[in-house]
N, C-alpha and C positions, 0 to 999 in steps of 0.2 A: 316480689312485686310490692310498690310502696302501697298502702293502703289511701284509700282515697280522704284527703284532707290534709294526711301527717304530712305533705312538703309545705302546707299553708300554716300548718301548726309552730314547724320547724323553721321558716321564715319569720313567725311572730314572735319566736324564743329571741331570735339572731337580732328583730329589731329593737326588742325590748331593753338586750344586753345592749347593744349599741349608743343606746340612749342614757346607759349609766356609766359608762366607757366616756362619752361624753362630757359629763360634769365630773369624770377624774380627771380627765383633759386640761381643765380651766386652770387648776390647780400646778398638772402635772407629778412626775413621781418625787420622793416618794409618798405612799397614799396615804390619803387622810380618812381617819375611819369618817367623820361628818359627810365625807363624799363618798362612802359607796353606797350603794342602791343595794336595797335585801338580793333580787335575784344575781348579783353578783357575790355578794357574799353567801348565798344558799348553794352558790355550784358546789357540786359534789367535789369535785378535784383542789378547791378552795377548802372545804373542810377536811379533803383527808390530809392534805397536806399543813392543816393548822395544827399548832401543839397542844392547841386547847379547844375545839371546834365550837363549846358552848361561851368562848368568852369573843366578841365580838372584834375586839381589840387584836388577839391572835389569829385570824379570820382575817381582819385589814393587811394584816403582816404577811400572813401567806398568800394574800392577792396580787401585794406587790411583787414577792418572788414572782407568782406564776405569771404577771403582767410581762415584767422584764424576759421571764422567757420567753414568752413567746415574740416579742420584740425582736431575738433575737432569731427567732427560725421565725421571720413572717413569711409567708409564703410567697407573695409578692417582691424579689430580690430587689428589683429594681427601683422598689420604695422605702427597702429595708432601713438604710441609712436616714430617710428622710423621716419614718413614724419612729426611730429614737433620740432624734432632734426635736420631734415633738413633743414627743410626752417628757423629755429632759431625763434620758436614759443616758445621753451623754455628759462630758462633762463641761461641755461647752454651754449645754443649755439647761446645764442642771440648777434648778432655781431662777432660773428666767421667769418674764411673762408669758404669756399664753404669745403677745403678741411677736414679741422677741423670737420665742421658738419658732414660732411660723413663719418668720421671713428667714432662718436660717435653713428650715426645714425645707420651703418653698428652694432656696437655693442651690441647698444639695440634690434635689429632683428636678434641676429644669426650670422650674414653670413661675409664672409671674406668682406674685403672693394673691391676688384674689380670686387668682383661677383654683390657685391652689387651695384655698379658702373654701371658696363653693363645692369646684367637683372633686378636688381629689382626696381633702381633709373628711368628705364623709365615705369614700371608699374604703379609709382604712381604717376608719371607726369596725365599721361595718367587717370588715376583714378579722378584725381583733377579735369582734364580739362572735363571732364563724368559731375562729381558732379555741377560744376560751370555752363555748358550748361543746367543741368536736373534742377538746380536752378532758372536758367530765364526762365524757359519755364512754370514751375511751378508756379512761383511768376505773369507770366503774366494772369495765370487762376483766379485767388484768390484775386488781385487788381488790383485797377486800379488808374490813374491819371487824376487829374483835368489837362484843359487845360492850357498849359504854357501861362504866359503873359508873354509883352514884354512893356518896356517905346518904347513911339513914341513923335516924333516930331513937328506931324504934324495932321490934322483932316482924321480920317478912309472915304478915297472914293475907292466905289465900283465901277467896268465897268459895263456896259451897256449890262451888258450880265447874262443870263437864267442860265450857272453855277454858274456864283458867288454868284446870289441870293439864288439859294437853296443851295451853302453853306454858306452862312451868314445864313441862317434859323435854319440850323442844328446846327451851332455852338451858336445857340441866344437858340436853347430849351437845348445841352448844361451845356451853364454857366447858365440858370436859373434853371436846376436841382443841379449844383452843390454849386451854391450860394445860393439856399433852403437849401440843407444839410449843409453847413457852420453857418447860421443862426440857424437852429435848433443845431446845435455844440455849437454855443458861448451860445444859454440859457438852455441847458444841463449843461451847467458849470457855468452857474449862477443860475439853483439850486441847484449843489453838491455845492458850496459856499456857499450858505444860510442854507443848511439842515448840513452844516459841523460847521456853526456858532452858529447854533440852534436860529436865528433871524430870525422876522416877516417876509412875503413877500414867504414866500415858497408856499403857496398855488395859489397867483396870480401866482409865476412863475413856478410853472408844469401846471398853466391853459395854461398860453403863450406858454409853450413847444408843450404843443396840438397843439395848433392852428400853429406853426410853423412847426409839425411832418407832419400835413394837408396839408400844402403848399410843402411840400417832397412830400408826397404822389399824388398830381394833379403833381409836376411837372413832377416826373415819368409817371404817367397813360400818359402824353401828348407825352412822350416822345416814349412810346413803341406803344401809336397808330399811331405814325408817322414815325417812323423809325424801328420798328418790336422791339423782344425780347433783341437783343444783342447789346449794344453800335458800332456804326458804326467806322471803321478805328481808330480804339483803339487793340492794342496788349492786347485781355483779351476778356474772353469766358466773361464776366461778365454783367449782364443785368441790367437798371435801378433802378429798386426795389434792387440789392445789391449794388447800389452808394449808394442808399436813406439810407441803413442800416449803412454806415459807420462810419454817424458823432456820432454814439455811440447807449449804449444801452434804450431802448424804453419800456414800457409795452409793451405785445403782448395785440394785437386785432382780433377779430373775421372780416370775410371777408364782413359782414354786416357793421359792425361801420367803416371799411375800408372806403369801398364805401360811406356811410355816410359822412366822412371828406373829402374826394371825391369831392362830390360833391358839400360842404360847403365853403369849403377853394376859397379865393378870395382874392390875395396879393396887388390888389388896394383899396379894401372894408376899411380891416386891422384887427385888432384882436377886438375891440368895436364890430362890424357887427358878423363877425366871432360868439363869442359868444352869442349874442343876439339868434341868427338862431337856435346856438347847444343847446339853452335852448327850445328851442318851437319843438324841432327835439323830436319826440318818442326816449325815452334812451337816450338819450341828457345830461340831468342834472345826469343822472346816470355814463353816461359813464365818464363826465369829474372827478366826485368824487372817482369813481376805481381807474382814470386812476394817479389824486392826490396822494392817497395811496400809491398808487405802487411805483411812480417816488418818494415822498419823503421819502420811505423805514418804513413806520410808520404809525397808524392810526393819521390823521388831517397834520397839522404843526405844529409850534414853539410852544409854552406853550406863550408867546404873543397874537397870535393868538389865543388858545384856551379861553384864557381869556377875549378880545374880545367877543365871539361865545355864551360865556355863559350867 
């Protein structure tokens, strides 16, 4: 049930954005940073989608994309053609007037240009600014963001105080969840490099990728027995186990072998230890040769290696 208010609230979002939709309008694409309005440039789906979120300039750049998108799935089909006549998403009206666009825009819909003017030019405003709010609210369910860094100065000191430390805690389990996924990231891509080379070393490196997937995996499990199911103060339903899925795709595993690496993985030990353990582990030696297969798309590795083997 909606809470009493939040459709009024959610109505004042839509009108607010609509009125900075607006004076991009005047303009048309593409945007100019002097014309966007802060709560356009504050959507979420606007900054995750910028390269640089704190430079505002990158922020106007990713609006535009996200404008054009949505331009092009507006929901309304039957106006579709006419709102990217307007904002000069076409090429016909790319760098027109406001007023130019309008009368071609009015044309390709139908309708006289001051009908089209009064009621239907602010329906799609209005529709734009729907789409672009349903966008960041969506895009916050479905990802999520590493924490920003920042260059400093000077040496990180904490106060002497009981909050700071459990937020240094939280933000220390964190960056070691997300610096596990990033690691397992870079040798995901150094075995699609080798399996795309078709050179030696594929086999050591889908072993490495285990033993990195493992260190995902604990960093998660610590994360959700410390801080529950859902990332804390993060705009995003999204729970540990779907950070760990990010840095790419993985053999699926059974909830057994799960627990297994689990409980194996030891990022001080290192990958030597690592595997020493996962051979003496029941399914052990099975699992990392599956798990080979799979990740380098083929039975074995490189034909080097098979040669070796033989």
């Amino acid at each position: 049930m909606t809470k009493p208010g939040t459709a009024a609230v959610n109505a004042t979002a839509t009108d607010v954005l609509a009125e900075e939709v607006k004076v991009l309008l005047r303009a048309g694409l593409p945007v100019q940073l002097e014309r966007c309005g802060p709560n356009l440039l504050g959507l979420h789906g606007v900054r995750a989608r910028s390269s640089s979120p704190d430079v505002p300039g990158s922020r106007a750049r990713a609006l535009d994309g996200l404008l054009r998108e949505q331009l092009d799935r507006l929901e309304n089909s039957e106006l579709a053609e006419a709102a990217r006549l307007l904002f000069g998403a076409q090429v016909s009206t790319s760098g027109s007037t406001l007023t130019a666009r309008r009368a071609m825009a009015a044309a390709a819909s139908g309708y006289e240009v001051h009908h089209f003017r009064k009621r239907i030019e602010p329906r799609l405003l209005e529709l734009l600014a729907w789409q672009l709010r349903r966008d960041s609210e969506a895009f916050a369910t479905r990802h999520a963001e590493p924490p920003e860094l920042h260059a400093t100065s000077g040496r990180l000191v904490l106060p002497s105080d009981v909050f700071a430390w459990e937020a240094a805690e939280h933000q220390h389990a964190l960056a070691s969840l997300w610096g596990a996924v990033y690691l397992l990231r870079a040798q995901l891509l150094t075995v699609a490099r080798l399996v795309s080379m078709d050179t030696a070393g594929q086999d050591l490196a889908a072993a490495v990728a285990l033993w990195r997937h493992a260190l995902v995996l604990r960093a998660a499990h610590a994360y959700r027995s410390a801080y529950g199911a859902v990332l804390l103060h993060a705009a995003t339903k999204l729970g540990p186990e779907k950070i760990a899925a990010s840095a790419g795709w993985t053999p699926p595993l059974t909830p057994p072998q799960e627990l297994l690496l689990t409980e194996l993985a030891d990022s001080e030990q290192g990958w030597d230890s690592f595997a020493a353990r996962l051979a003496l582990a029941e399914g052990g030696t099975e699992l990392v040769a599956v798990w080979q297969r799979a990740l380098i798309g083929r039975q074995g590795g490189s034909q080097e290696e098979k040669g070796h083997h033989a």
